[in-house]
C-alpha positions as CSV (number, residue, x, y, z in Angstrom):
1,X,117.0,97.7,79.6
2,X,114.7,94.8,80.1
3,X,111.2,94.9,80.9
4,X,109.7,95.0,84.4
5,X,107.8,93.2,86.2
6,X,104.3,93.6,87.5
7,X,103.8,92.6,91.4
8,X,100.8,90.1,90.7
9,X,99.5,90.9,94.3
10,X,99.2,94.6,93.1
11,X,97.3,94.1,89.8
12,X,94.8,91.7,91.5
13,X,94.2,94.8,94.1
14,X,94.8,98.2,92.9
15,X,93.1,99.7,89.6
16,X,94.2,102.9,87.1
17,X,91.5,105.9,86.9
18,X,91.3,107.6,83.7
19,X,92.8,110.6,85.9
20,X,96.0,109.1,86.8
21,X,94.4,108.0,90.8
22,X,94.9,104.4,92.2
23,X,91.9,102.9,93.3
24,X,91.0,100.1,95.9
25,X,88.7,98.4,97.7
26,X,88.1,99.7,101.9
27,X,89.9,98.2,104.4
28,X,88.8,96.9,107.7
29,X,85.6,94.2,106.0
30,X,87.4,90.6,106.1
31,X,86.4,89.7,110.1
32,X,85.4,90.7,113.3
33,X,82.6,92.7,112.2
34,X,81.0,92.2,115.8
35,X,83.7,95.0,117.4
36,X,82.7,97.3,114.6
37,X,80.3,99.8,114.6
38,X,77.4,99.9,111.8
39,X,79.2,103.8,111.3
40,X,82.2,102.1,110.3
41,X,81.5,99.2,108.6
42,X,78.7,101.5,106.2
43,X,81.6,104.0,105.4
44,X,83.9,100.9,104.2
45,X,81.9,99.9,101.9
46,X,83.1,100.0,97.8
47,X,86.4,101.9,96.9
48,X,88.4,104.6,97.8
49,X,91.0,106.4,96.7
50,X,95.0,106.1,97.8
51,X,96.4,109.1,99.3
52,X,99.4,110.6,97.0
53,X,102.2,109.1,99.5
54,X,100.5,105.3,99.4
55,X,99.8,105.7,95.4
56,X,103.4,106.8,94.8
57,X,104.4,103.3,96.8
58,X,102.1,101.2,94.8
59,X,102.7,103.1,91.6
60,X,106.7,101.1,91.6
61,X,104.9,98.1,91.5
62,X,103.1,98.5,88.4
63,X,105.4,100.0,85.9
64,X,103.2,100.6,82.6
65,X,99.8,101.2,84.3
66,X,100.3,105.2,84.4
């Protein structure tokens, strides 16, 4: 069997934790700040964590990072 590939896209955005979770930045920061409310745009600050059904999507995409 050859190797895999890992999507580069995923690797730049998505990281391991020690604990087997995917972690990644909030979405919702890159424009139109003006529509958003200061509520929203304090809570997407820093990382979050991927819900099971998202992680188990992004988890095909990078084979050896388990």
């Amino acid at each position: 069997m050859p190797k895999l590939k890992t999507k580069s896209s995923v690797k730049k955005r998505f990281k391991v934790t020690a604990s087997g979770l995917i972690k990644v930045q909030q979405a919702g920061k890159r424009h139109g700040m003006i529509k958003r409310t200061p509520k929203f745009i304090r809570n997407a600050r820093g990382t979050t964590v991927l819900s099971e059904a998202d992680a188990k999507i992004v988890r095909k995409f990078m084979p050896y990072d388990r």
